[in-house]
C-alpha positions in Angstrom: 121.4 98.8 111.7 118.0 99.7 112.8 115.9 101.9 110.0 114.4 104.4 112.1 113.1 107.8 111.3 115.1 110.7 112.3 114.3 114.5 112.5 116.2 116.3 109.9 116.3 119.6 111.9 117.4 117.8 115.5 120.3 116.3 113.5 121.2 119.7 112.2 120.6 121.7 115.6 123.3 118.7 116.9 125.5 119.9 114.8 125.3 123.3 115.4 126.4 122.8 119.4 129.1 120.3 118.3 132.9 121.8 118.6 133.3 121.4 114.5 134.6 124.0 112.3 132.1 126.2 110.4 133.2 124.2 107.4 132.7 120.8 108.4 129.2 121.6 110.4 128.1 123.2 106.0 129.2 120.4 104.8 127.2 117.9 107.0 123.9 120.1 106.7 124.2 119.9 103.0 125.2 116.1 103.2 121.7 115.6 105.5 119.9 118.0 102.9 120.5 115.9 100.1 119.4 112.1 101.8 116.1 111.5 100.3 112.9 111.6 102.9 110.4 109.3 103.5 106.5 109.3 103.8 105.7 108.3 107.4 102.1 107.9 108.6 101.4 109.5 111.8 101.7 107.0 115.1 98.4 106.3 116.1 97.1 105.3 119.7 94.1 103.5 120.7 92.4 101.8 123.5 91.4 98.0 124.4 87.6 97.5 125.2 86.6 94.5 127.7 84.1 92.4 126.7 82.6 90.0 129.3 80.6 87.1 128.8 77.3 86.2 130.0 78.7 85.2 133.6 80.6 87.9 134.0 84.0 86.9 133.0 86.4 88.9 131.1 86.4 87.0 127.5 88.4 89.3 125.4 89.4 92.6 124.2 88.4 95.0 121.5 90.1 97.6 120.0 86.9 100.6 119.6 88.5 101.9 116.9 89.1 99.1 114.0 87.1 96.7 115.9 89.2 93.9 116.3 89.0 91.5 119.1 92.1 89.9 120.6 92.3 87.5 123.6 95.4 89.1 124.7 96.1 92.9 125.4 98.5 93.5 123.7 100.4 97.1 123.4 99.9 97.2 119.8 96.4 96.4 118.1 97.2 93.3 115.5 94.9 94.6 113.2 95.8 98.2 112.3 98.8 98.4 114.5 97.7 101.5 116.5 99.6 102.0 120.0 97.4 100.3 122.7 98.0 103.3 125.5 94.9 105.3 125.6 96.7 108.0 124.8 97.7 110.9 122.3 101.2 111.4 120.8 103.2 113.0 123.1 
């Protein structure tokens, strides 16, 4: 089973618009109250940097934020493991 993170308050609206009783939808919200949390760190995105060498030719990338230069572009930075799309959280 994969460990993801969930939102607490989509699983309860879900359960709100489900066809259970009042009884069994209170007894789920306090079952999902109770399950400890977790700290998660916020997903963070970034962009690759080119670097060329002196001819011209595309050498390798650079992530502008940590720094770290990869051969490949890769869609996560191997480094700080930032999301390589250039753009914010959606």
């Amino acid at each position: 089973m994969k460990n993801d993170l969930i939102s607490r308050k989509a699983i309860k609206e879900y359960i709100n618009q489900s066809d259970l009783t009042n009884r069994e939808k209170m007894t789920l919200h306090i079952a999902i109250s109770n399950i400890p949390s977790t700290a998660a760190a916020p997903e963070v995105h970034g962009r690759w940097g080119e670097i060329y060498d002196p001819y011209g030719e595309l050498e390798e990338w650079i992530h502008g934020e940590c720094g770290r230069c990869s051969k490949e572009k890769s869609p996560y930075c191997p480094n700080c493991g930032a999301r390589m799309d250039g753009g914010e959280e959606e």
